[in-house]
C-alpha positions as CSV (number, residue, x, y, z in Angstrom):
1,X,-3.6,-9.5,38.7
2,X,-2.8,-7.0,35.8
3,X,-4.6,-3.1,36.1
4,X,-8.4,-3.5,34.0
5,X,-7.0,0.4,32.1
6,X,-3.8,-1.4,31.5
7,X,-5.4,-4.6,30.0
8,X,-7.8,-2.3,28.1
9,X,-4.9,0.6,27.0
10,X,-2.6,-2.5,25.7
11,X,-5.3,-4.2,24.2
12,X,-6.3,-0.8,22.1
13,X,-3.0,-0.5,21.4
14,X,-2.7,-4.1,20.1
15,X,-5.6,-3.5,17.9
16,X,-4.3,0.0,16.4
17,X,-1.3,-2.4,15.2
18,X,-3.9,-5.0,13.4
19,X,-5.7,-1.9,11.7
20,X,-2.3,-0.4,10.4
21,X,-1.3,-3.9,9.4
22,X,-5.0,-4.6,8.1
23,X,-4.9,-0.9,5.9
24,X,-1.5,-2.7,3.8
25,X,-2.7,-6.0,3.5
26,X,-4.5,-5.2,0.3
27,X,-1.5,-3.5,-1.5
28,X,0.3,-7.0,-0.4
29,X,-2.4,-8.9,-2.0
30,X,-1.8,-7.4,-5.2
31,X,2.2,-7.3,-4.8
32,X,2.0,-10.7,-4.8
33,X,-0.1,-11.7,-6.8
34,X,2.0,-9.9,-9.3
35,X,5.1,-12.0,-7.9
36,X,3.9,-15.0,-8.3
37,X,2.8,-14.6,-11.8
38,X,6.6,-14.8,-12.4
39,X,7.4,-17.8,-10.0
40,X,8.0,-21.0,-12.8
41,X,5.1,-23.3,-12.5
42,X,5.3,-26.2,-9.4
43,X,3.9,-29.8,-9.8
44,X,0.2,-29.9,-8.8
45,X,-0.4,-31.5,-4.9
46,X,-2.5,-34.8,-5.7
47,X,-6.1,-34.4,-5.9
48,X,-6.5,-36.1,-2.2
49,X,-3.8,-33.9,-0.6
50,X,-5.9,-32.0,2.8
51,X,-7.2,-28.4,2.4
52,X,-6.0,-26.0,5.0
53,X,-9.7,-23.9,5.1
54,X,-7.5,-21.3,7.2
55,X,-6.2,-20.1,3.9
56,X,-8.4,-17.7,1.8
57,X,-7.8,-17.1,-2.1
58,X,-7.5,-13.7,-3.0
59,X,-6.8,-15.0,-6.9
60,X,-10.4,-13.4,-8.2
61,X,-9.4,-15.7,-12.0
62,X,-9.5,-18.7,-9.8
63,X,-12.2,-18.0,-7.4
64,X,-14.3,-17.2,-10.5
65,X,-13.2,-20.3,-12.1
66,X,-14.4,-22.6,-8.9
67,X,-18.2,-20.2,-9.0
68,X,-19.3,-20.2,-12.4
69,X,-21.5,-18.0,-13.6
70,X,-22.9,-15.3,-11.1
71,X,-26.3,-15.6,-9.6
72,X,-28.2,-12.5,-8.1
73,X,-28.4,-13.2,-3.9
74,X,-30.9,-10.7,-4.6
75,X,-32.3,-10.2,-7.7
76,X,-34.0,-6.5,-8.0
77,X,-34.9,-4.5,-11.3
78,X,-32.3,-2.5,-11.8
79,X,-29.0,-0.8,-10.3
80,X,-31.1,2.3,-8.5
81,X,-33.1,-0.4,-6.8
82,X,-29.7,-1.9,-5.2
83,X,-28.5,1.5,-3.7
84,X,-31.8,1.8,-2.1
85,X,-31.6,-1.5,-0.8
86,X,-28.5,-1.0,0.8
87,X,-29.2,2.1,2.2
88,X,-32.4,0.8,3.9
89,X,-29.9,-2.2,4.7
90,X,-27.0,0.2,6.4
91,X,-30.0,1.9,8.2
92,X,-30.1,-1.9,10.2
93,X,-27.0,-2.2,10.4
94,X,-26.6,1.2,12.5
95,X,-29.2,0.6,14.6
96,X,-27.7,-2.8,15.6
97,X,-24.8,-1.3,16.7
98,X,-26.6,1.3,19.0
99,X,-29.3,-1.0,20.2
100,X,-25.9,-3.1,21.8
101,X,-27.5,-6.1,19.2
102,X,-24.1,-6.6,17.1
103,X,-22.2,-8.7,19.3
104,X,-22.4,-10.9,22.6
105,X,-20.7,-11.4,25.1
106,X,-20.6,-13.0,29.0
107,X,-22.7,-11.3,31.4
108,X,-21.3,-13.7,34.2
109,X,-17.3,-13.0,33.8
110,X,-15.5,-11.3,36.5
111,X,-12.6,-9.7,37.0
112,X,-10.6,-9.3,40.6
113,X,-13.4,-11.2,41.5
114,X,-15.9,-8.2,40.6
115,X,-18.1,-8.8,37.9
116,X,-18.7,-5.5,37.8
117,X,-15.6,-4.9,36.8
118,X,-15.8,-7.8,34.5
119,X,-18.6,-6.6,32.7
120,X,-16.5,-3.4,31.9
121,X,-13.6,-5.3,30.9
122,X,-15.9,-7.0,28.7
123,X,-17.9,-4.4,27.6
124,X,-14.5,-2.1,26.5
125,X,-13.3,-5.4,24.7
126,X,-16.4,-5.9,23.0
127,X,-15.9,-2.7,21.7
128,X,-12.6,-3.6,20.5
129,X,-13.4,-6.2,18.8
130,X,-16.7,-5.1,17.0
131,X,-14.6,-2.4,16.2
132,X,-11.9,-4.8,14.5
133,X,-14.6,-6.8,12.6
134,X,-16.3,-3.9,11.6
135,X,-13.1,-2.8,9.8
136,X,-12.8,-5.8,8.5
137,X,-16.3,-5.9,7.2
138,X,-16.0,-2.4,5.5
139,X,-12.5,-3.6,3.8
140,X,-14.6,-6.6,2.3
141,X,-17.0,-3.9,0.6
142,X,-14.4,-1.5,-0.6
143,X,-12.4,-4.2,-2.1
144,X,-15.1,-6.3,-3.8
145,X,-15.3,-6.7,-7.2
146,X,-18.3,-7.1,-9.5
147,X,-19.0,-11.2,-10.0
148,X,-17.1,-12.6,-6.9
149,X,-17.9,-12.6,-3.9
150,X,-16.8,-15.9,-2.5
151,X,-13.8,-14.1,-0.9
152,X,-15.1,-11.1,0.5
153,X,-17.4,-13.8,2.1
154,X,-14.8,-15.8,3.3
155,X,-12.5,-13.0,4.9
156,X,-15.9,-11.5,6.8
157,X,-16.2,-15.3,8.3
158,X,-12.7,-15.9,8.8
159,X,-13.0,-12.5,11.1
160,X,-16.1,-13.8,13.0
161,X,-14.7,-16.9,13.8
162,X,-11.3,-15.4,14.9
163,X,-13.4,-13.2,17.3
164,X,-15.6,-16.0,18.7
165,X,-12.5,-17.9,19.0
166,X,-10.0,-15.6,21.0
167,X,-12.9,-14.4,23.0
168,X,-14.4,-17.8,23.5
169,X,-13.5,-17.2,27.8
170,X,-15.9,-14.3,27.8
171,X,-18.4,-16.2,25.4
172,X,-17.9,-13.0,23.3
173,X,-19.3,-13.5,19.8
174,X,-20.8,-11.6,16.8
175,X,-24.2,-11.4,16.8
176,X,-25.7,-13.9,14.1
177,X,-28.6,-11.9,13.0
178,X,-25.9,-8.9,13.2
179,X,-23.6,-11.2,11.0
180,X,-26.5,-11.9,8.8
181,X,-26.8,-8.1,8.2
182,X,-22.9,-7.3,7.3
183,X,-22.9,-10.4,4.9
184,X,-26.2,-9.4,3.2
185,X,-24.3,-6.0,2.7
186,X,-22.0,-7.9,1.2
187,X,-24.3,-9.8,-0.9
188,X,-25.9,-6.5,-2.0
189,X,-22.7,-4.6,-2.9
190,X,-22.0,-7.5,-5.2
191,X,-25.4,-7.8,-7.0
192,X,-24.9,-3.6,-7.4
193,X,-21.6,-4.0,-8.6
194,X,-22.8,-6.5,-11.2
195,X,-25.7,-4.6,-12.0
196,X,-23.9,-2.0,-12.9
197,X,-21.6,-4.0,-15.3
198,X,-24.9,-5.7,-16.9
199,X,-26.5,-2.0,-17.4
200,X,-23.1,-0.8,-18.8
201,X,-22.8,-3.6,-20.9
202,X,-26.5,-3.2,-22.5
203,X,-26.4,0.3,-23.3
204,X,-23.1,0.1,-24.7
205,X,-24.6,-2.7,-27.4
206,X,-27.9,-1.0,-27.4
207,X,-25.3,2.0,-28.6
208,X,-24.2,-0.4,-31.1
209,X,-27.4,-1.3,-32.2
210,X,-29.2,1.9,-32.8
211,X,-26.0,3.3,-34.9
212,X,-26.5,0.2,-37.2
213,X,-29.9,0.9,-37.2
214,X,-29.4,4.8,-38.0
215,X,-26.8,3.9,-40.7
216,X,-29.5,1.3,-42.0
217,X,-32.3,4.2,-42.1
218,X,-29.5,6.9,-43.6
219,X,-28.8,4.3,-46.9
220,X,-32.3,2.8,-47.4
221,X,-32.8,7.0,-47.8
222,X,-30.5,7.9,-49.8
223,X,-30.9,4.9,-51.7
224,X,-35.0,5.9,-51.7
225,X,-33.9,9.4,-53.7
226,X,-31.6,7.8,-56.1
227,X,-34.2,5.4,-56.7
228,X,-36.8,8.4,-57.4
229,X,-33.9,10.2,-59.5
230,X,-33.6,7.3,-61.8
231,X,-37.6,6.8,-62.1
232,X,-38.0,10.5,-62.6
233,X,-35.3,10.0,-65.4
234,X,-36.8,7.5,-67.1
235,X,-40.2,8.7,-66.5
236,X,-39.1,11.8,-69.1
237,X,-37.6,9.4,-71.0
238,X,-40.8,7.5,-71.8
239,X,-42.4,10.8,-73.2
240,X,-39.5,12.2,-75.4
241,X,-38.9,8.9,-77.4
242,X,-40.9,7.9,-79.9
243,X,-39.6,4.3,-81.4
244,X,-41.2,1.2,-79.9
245,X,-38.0,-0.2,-79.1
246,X,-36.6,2.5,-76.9
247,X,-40.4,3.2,-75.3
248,X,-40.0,-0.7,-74.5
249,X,-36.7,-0.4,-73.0
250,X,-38.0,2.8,-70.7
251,X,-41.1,0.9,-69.8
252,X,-39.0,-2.0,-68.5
253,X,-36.3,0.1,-66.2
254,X,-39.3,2.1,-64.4
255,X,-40.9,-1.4,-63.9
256,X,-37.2,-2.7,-62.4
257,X,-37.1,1.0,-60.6
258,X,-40.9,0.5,-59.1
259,X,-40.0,-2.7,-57.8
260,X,-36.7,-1.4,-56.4
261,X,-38.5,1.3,-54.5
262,X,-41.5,-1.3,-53.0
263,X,-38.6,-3.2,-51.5
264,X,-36.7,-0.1,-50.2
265,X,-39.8,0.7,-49.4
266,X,-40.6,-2.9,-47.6
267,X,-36.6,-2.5,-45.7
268,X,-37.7,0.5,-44.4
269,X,-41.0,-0.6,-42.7
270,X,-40.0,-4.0,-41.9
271,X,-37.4,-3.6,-38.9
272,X,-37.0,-7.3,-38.6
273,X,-36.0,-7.5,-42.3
274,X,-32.2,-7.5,-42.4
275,X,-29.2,-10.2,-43.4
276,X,-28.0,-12.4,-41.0
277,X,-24.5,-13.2,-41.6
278,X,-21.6,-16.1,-40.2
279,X,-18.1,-15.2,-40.1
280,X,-14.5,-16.2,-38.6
281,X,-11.7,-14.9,-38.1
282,X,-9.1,-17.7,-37.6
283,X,-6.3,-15.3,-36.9
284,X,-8.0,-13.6,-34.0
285,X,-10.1,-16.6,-32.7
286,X,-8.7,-20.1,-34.1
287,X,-10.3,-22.1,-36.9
288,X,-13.7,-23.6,-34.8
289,X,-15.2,-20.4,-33.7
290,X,-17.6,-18.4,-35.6
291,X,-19.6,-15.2,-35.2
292,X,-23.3,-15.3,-36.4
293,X,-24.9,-11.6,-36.0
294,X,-27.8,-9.7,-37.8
295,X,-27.4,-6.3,-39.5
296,X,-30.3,-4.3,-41.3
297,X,-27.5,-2.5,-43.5
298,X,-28.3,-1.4,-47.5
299,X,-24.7,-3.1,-48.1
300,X,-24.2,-5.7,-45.3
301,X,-20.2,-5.8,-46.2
302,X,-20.2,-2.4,-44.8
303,X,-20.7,-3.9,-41.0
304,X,-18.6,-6.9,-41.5
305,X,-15.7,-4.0,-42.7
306,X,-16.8,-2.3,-39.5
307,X,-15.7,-5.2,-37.3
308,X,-12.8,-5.7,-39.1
309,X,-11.1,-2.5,-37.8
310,X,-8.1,-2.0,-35.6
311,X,-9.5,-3.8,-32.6
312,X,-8.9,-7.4,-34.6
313,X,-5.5,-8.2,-36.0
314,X,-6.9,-10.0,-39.2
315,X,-10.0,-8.9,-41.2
316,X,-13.2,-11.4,-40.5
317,X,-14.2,-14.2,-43.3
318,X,-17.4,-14.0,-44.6
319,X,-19.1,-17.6,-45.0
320,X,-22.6,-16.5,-45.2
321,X,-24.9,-13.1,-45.9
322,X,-28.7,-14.0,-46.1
323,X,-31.2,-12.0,-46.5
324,X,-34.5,-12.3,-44.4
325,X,-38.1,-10.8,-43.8
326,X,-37.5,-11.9,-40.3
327,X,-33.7,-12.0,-39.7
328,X,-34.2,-11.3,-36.2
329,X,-36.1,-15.0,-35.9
330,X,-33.4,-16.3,-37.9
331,X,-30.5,-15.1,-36.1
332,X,-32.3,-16.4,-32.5
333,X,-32.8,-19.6,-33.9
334,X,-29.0,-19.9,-34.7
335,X,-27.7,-18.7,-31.4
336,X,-30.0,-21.4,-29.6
337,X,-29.3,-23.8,-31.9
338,X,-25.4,-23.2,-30.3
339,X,-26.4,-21.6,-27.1
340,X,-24.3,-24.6,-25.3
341,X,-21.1,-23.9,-27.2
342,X,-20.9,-20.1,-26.5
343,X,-17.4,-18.5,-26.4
344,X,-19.0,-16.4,-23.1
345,X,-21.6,-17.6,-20.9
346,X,-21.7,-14.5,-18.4
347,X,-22.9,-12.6,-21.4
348,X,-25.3,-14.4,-24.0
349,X,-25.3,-10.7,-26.0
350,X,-22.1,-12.1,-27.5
351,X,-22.0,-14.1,-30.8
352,X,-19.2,-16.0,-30.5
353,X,-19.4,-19.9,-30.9
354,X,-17.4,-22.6,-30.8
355,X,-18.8,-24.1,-34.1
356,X,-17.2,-24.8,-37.9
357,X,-18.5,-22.5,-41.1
358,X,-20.0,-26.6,-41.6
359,X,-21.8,-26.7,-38.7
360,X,-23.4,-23.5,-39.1
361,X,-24.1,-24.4,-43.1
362,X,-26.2,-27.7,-42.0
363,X,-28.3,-25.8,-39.1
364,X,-28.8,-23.3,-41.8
365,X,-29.8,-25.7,-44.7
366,X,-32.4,-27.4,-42.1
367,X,-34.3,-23.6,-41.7
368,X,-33.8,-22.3,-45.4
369,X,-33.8,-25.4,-47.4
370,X,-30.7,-25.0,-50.3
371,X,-28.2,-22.7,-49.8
372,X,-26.9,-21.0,-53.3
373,X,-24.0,-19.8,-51.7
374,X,-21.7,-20.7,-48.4
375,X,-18.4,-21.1,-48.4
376,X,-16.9,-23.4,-45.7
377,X,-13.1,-22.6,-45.6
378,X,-12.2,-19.1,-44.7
379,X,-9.4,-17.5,-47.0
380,X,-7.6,-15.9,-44.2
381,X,-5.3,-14.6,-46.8
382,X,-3.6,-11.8,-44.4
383,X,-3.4,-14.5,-41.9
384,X,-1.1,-17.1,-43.9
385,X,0.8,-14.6,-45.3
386,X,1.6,-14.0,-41.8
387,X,2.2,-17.2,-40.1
388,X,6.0,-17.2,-41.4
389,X,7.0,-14.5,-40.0
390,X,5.9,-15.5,-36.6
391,X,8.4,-16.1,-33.2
């Protein structure tokens, strides 16, 4: 029977080969993947056809396509409360390894009919092979990506199995509680990683929100002094002239100009007064989809300009602008009246639906009553100058 050191030296040297090899798989992955995006599409196996559960997906699109939405394994407050989490969480998973805990194996095997030296041949493999899975496990958390973790799940499996299975003749497994651990890690890396996403995502429209909201605040200003400017005008006015007519005609522009500044006044108090507008853009998005958003702006064509800019190929059409004491109400009502046919469900901040200018009109007409002014076809004018010079 073989040499135990030369069982163990060729087995180390076996699983130095599987960690190079392991190191390159990822930059395979992704050569690949890229390959295949230029490989011309292949008729679909029937719906019945056998799924060989040996193969794992590395296509994150289509994984996230079979998941859905993400749901929090472990939902915590915020992104700070994750990394502390998973240090507590590597803290167990350390003292697994040097309580002996992280994987078992046959206490019974024996080798030249020693089980001493069996239980060092096992032990050293053990080693091995916790070492290998391990490797494995801390590939899955470097290479996970916010939102899916059905693969890295899969792989960490896959590798426990393969252990359990090539070491079945020294009942050599990895623990299940230690198991439990790596794929919480796992779990917890993802949650983080999305966390992080969420909390970028927020500031970056809270960003958004709070330089509407200072643009608002600048015009409602400025318009506030012109306001005061025109009064003061008037106000001298009203003492230099002496015929009834023109004292009549001064009288009624400061009562236009006091009214004026009570609602400038009102705007500036009332930070739930704003216009709630619907737009398209059937260049960018295709003729059913509209946006319907909320800006507190002085000149609400200003913010609908703002989208407008570079990052869209066509400038937005406006069907709507109303006015509102409580346009944040409004605006809520809107997006749950449509909440099913959102353009993105991952992110509910977005105001994209998949919903006609018509649609929008009727939901409207049922919370305001008439509507003076809504136009249903977009005029699109850049786009249909366009269409005939496209390939």
């Amino acid at each position: 029977m073989s040499n135990p050191q030369d069982v163990i030296t060729a087995l180390r040297r076996t699983l130095v080969e599987k960690e190079r090899e392991a190191a390159n798989l990822q930059d395979k992955v992704t050569e690949l993947t890229t390959q295949l995006k230029h490989v011309p599409p292949r008729v679909s196996a029937p719906a019945t056809a056998d799924v060989d559960e040996r193969v794992i997906k590395v296509d994150d699109a289509l994984v996230l396509q079979e998941v859905g939405l993400y749901e929090y394994h472990h939902p915590l407050e915020n992104a700070e409360a994750y990394k502390l989490s998973l240090a507590a969480l590597r803290s167990q998973i350390r003292d697994a390894i040097s309580r002996g805990d992280a994987i078992e194996v046959s206490k019974q095997f024996s080798f030249n009919n020693s089980l001493a030296q069996g239980r060092r041949l096992t032990g050293d493999l053990a080693k091995l092979m916790l070492r290998a899975y391990n490797a494995e496990a801390e590939n899955c958390v470097r290479t996970i990506r916010a939102g899916n973790l059905v693969t890295a799940t899969r792989r960490l499996n896959k590798a426990a199995a393969d252990i359990e299975k090539h070491g079945a003749i020294m009942q050599m497994r990895i623990a299940a509680a230690y198991h439990g651990l790596r794929t919480q890690e796992l779990e917890l890396t993802a949650d983080y990683l999305m966390k992080v996403q969420d909390e970028r995502e927020a500031a970056r429209e809270e960003r958004e929100r709070l330089k509407d909201e200072r643009k608002a605040e600048q015009e409602l200003a400025n318009q506030r002094r012109l306001l005061d400017k025109e009064r003061e005008h008037y106000r001298n006015l009203l003492d230099r002239v002496t015929s009834t007519a023109e004292r009549d005609e001064a009288q009624q522009e400061l009562e236009r100009l006091d009214q004026a500044i009570a609602d400038n006044d009102y705007r500036a108090a009332n930070i739930r007064a704003g216009y709630v507008y619907v737009i398209s853009n059937i260049g960018a998005f295709g003729p059913n989809v509209v946006k319907i958003g909320l800006t507190r702006r002085l000149e609400p064509l200003d913010r609908i300009r703002e989208l407008s800019s570079a990052s869209v190929p066509f400038p937005f059409d406006v069907h709507a602008i109303y006015f509102s004491d409580d346009a944040v109400t409004l605006e809520n009502q809107l997006h749950q009246q449509f909440t099913k046919l959102r353009l993105n469900h991952a992110n509910p901040r977005r105001e994209f639906f998949f919903a006609t200018p018509a649609q929008v009109r009727d939901v409207l007409a049922t919370k305001l009553g008439n509507l003076l002014e809504y136009t249903t076809e977009p005029e699109a004018t850049q786009y249909f100058q366009s269409r005939h010079y496209w390939p």
